[in-house]
LOMIZA-365383 format. One record per residue: z, x, y of N, C-alpha, C in turn; residue in one letter; residue number from 0. Coordinates in pm, 1 decimal, always signed. Layout:
BEGIN
site nw = Z	nu = X	nv = Y	caw = Z	cau = X	cav = Y	cw = Z	cu = X	cv = Y	rest = A	nr = NUM
...
# end
This chain:
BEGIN
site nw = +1513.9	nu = +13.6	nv = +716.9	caw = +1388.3	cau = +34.5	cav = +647.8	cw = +1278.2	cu = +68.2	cv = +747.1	rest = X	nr = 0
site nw = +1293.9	nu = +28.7	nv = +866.5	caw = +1170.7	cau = +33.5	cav = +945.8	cw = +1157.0	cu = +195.0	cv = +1033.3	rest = X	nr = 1
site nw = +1340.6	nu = +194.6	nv = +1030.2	caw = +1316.5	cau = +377.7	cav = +1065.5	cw = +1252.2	cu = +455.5	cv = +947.8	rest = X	nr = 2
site nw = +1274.3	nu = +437.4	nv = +848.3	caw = +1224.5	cau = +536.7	cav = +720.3	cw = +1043.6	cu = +509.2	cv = +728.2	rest = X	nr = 3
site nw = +994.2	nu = +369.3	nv = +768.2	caw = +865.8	cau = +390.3	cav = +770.3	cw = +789.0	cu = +449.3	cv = +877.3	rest = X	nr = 4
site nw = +904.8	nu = +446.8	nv = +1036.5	caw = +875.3	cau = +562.5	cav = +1137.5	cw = +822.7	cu = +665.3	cv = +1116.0	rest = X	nr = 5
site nw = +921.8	nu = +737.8	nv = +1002.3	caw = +946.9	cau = +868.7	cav = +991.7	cw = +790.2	cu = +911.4	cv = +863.7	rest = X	nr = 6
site nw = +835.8	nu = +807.6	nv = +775.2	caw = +688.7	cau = +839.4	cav = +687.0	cw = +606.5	cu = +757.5	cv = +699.1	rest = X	nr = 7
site nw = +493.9	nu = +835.1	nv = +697.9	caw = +378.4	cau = +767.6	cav = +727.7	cw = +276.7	cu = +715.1	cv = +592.4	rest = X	nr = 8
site nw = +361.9	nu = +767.7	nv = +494.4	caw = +292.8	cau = +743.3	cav = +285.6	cw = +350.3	cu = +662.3	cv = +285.3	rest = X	nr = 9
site nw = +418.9	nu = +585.8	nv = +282.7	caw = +473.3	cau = +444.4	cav = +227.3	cw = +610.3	cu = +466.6	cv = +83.1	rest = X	nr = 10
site nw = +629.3	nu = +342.5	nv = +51.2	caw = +712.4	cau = +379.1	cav = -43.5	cw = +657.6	cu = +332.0	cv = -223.0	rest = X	nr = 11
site nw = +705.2	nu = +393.5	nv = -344.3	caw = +645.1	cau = +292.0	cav = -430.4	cw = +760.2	cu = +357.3	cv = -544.0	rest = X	nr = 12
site nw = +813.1	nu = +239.9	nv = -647.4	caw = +883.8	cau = +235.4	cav = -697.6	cw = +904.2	cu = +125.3	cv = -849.2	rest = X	nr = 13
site nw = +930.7	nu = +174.8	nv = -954.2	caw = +911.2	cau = +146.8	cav = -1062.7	cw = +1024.4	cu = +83.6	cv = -1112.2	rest = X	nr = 14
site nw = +1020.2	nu = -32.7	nv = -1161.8	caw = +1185.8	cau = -116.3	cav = -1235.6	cw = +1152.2	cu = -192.5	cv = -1312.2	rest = X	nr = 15
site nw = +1208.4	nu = -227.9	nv = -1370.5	caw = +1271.8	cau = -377.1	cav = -1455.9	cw = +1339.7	cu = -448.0	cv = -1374.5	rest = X	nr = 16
site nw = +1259.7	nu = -568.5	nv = -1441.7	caw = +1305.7	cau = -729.9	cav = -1437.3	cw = +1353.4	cu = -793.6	cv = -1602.5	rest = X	nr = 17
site nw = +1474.6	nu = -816.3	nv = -1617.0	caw = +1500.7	cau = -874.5	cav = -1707.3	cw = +1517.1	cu = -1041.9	cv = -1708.7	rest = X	nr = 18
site nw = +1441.2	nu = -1140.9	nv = -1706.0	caw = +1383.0	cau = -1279.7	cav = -1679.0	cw = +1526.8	cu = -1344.2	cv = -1739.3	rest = X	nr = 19
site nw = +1521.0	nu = -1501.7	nv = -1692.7	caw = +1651.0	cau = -1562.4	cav = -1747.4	cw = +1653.5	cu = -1584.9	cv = -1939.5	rest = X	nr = 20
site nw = +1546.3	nu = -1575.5	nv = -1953.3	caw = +1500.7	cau = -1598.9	cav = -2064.8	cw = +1493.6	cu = -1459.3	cv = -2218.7	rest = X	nr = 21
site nw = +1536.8	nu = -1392.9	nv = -2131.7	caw = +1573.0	cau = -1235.8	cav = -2146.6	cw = +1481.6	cu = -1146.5	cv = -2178.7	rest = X	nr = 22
site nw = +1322.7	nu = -1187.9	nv = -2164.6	caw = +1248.6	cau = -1108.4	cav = -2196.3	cw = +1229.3	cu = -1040.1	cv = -2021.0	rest = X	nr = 23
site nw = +1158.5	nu = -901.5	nv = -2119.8	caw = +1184.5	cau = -758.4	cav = -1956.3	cw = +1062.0	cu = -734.9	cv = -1935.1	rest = X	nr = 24
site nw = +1041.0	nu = -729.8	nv = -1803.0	caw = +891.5	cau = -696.5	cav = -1758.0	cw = +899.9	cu = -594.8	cv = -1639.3	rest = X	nr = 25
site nw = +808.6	nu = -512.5	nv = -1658.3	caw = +809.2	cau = -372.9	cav = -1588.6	cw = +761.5	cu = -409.3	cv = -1433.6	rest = X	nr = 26
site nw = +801.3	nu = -357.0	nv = -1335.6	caw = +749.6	cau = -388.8	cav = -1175.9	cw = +694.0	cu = -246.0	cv = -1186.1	rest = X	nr = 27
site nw = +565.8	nu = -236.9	nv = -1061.5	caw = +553.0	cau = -146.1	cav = -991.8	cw = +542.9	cu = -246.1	cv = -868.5	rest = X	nr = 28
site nw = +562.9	nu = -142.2	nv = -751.1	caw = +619.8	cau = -173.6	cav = -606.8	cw = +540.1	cu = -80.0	cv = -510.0	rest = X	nr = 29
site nw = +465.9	nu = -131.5	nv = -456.0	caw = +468.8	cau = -36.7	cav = -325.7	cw = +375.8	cu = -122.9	cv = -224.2	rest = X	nr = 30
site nw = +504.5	nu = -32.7	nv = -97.2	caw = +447.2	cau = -63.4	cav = -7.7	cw = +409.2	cu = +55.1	cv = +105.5	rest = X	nr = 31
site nw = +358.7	nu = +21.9	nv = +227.3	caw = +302.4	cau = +85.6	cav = +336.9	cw = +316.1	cu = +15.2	cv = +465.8	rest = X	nr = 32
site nw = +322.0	nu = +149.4	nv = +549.7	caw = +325.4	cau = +104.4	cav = +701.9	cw = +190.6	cu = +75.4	cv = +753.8	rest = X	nr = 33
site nw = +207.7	nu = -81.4	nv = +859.2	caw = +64.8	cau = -88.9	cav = +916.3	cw = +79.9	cu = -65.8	cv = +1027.5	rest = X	nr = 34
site nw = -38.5	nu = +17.0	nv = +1101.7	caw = +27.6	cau = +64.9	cav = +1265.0	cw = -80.5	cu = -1.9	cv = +1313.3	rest = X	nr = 35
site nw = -73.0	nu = -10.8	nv = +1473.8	caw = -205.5	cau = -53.8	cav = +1564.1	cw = -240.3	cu = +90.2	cv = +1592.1	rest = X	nr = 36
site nw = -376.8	nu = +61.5	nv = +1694.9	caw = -417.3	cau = +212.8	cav = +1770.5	cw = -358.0	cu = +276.6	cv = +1803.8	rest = X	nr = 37
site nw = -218.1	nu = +216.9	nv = +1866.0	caw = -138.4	cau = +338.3	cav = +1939.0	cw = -80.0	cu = +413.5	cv = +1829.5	rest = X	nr = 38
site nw = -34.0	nu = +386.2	nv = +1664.8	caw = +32.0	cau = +427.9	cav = +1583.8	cw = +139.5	cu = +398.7	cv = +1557.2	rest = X	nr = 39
site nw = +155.2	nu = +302.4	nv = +1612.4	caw = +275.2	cau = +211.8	cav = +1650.3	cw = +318.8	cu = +113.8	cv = +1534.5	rest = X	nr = 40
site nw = +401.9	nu = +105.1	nv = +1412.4	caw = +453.3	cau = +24.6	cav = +1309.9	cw = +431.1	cu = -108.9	cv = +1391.9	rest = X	nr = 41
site nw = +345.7	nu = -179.5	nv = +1324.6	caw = +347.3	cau = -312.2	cav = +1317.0	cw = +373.6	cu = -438.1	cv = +1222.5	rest = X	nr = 42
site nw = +411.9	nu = -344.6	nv = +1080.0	caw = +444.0	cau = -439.1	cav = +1019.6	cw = +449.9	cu = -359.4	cv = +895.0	rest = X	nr = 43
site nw = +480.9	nu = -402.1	nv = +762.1	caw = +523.8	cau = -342.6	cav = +658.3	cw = +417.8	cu = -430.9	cv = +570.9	rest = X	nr = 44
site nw = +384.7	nu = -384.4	nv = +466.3	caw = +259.6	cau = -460.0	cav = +370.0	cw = +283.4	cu = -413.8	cv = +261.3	rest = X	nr = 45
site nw = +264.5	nu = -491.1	nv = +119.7	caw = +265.8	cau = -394.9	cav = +20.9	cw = +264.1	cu = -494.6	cv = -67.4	rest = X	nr = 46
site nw = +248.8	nu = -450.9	nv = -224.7	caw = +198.6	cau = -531.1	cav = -328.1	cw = +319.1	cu = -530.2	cv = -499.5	rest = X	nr = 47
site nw = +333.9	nu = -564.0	nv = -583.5	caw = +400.4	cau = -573.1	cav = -705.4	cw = +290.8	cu = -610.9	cv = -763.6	rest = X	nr = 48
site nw = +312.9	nu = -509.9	nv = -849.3	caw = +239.9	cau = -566.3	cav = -971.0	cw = +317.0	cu = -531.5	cv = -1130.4	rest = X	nr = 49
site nw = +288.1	nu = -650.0	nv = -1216.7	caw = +339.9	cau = -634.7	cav = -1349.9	cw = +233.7	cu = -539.7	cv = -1421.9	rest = X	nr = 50
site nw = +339.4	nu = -422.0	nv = -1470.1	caw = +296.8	cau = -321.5	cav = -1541.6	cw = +341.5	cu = -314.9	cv = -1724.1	rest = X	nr = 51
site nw = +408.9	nu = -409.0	nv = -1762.9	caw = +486.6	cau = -410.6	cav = -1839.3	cw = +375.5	cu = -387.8	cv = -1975.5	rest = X	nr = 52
site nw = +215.2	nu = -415.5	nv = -1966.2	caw = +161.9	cau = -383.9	cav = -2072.1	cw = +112.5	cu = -236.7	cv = -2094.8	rest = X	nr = 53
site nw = +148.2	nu = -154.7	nv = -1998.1	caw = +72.8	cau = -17.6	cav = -1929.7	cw = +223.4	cu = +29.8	cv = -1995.6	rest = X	nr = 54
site nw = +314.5	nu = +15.8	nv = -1965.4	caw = +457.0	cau = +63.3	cav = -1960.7	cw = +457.0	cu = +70.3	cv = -2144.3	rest = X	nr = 55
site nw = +462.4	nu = -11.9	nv = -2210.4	caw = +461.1	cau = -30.9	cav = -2321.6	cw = +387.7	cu = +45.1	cv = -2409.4	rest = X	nr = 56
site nw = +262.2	nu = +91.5	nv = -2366.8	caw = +159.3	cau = +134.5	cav = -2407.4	cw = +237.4	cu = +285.7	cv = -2421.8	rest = X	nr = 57
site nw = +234.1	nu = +320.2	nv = -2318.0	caw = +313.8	cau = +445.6	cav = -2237.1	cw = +455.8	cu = +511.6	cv = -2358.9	rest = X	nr = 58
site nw = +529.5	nu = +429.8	nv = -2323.1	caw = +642.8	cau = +378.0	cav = -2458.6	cw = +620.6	cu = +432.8	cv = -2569.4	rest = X	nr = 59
site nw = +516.0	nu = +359.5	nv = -2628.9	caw = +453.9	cau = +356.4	cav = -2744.9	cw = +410.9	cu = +508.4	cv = -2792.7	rest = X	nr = 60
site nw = +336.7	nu = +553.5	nv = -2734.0	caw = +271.8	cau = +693.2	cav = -2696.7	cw = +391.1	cu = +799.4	cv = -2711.8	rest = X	nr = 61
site nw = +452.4	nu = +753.0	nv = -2605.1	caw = +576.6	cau = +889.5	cav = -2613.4	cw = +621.1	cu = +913.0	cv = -2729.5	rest = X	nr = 62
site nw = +699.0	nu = +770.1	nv = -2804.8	caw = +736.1	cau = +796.1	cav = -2921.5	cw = +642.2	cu = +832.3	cv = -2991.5	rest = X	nr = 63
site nw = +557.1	nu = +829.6	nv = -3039.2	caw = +439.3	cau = +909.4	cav = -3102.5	cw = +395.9	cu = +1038.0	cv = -3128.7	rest = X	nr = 64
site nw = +455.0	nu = +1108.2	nv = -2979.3	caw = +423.3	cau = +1228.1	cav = -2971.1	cw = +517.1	cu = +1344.2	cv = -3043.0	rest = X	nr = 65
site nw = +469.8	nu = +1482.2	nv = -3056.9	caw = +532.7	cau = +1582.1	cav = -3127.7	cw = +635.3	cu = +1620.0	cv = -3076.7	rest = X	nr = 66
site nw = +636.0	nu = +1672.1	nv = -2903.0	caw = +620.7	cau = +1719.1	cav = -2842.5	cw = +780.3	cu = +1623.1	cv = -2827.0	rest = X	nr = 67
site nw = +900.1	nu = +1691.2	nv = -2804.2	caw = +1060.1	cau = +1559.9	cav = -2739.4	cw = +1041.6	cu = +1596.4	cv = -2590.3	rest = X	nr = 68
site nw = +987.6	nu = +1638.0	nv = -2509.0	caw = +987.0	cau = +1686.2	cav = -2382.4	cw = +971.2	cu = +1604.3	cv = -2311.8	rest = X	nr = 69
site nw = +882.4	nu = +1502.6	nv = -2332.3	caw = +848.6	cau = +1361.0	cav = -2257.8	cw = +981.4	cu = +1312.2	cv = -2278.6	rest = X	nr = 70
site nw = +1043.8	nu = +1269.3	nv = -2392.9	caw = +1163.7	cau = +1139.4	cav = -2409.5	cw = +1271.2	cu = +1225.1	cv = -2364.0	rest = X	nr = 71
site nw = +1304.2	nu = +1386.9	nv = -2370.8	caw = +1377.4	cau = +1445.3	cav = -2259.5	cw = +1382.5	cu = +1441.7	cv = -2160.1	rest = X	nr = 72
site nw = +1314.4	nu = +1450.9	nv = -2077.3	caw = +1265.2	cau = +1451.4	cav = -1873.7	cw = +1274.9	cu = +1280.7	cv = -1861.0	rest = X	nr = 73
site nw = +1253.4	nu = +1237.8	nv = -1972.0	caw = +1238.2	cau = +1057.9	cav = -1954.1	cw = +1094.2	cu = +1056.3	cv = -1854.7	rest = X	nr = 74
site nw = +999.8	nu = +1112.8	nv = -1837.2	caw = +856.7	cau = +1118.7	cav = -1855.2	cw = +866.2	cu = +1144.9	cv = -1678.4	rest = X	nr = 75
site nw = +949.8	nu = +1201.7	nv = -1618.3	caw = +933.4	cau = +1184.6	cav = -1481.4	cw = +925.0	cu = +1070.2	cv = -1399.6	rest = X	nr = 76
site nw = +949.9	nu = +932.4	nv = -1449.2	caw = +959.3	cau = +851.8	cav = -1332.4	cw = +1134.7	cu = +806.7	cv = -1332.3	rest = X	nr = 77
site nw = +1140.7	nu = +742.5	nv = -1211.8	caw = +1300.4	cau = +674.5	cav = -1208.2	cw = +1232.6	cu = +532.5	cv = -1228.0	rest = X	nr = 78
site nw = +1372.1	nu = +489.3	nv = -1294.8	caw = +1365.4	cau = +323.0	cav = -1321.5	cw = +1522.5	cu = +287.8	cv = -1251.0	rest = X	nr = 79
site nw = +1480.0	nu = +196.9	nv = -1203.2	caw = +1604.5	cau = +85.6	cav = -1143.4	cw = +1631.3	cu = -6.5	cv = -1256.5	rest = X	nr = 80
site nw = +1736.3	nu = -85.3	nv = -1292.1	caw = +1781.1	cau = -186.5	cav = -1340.5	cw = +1767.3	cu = -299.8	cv = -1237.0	rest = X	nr = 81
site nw = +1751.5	nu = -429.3	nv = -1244.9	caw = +1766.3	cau = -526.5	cav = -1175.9	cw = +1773.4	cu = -626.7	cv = -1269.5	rest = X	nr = 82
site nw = +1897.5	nu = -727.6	nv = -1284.0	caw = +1891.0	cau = -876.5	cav = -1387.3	cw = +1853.5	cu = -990.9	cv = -1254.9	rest = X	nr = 83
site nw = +1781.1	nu = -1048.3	nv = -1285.9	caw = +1788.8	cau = -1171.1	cav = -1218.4	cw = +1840.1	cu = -1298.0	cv = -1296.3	rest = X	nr = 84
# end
């Protein structure tokens, strides 16, 4: 991981599900970034999650709504991961 943040200097950010023991699913967003010193030098990796699952829903909601099957075709342009915990 730390060569890939060498190489890029944008960071990474990434969209999934969490399906809880309890079985309700809540949407992640993910991202993180490289922190360098003066020299430019990776010093450490930083980055944040946040629950999106009411934005996601909304989103959801919308698509199906629309006229237009092009969105629920392309699956709206993002990738989703699976993850059960």
């Amino acid at each position: 991981m730390t060569e890939a943040f060498n190489s890029d200097r944008a960071g990474f950010h990434a969209e999934y599900r969490i399906v809880r023991p309890d079985g309700s699913v809540r949407w992640i967003s993910d991202r993180s970034f490289p922190v360098r010193n003066a020299q430019g030098a990776l010093v450490r990796i930083a980055g944040v999650a946040t629950d999106e699952t009411n934005a996601h829903n909304a989103g959801v909601a919308a698509a199906a709504g629309a006229t237009s099957g092009e969105h629920r075709a392309t699956g709206g342009g993002s990738r989703t991961i699976s993850i059960t915990c």
